[in-house]
N, C-alpha and C positions, 0 to 999 in steps of 0.2 A: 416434520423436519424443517429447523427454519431455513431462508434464504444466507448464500453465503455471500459478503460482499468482498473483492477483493480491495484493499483501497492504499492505494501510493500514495505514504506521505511525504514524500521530496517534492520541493519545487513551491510548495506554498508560499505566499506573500509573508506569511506571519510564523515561518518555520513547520518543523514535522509535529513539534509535540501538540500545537493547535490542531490538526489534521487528527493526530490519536486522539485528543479530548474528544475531537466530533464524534470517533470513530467508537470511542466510550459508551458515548451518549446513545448511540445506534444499537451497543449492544445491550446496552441498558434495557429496551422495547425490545429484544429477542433476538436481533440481526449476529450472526456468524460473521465473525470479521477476521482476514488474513489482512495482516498490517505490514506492508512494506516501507519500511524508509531504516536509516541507521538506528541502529539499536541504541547505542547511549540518550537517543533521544525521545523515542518510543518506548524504552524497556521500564517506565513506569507502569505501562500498560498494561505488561506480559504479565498473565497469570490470572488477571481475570477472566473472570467467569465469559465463553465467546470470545475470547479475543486471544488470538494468534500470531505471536512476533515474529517475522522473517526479516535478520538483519539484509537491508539489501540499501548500504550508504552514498552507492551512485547515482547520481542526478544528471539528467540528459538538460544541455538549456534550450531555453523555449526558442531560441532563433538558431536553434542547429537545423541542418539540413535534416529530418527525420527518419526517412528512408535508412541514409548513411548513419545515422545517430544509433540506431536500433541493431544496424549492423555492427555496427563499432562496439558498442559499449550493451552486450546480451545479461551482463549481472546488473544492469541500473535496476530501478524500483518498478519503474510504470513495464519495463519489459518483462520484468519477473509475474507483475502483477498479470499482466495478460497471457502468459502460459499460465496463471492459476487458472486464467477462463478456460484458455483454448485446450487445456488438459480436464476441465471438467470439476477443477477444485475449488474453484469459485463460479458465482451464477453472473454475475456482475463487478464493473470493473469503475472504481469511484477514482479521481487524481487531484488531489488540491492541487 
């Protein structure tokens, strides 16, 4: 069974759809990918072979308080991404 990654693509320098090309590429060499970031920007991705879209278009920013940020905003991407770990649906958690 391969490994599954879980990987938030919100927040990258060079937007989400760079983060899914990587996340492409990953699955390309066998890796199980649950892709979180907004779907119009991801959903070229959806449908290939390992790779799993979850629209999730909320972005936490990088100078928010995190604690508060995580609390506030439960549907952003990296928060989504980490109940995929912490429920066991992903083995790992990637964030551009």
């Amino acid at each position: 069974m391969p490994i599954t990654v879980a990987v938030d693509a919100n927040g990258a320098d060079l937007g989400p759809a760079e983060v899914a090309a990587g996340a492409a590429a990953a699955a390309a060499q066998g890796v199980r990918v649950l892709l979180f970031g907004p779907a119009e920007a991801v959903r070229p991705f959806a449908g290939q072979p390992l790779i799993d879209v979850v629209d999730a278009p909320v972005s936490i920013a990088k100078a928010a308080d995190p604690a508060r940020a995580v609390r506030s905003a439960p549907q952003a991407s990296i928060v989504q991404a980490a109940i995929a770990v912490a429920e066991g649906r992903a083995d790992a958690l990637v964030s551009g």
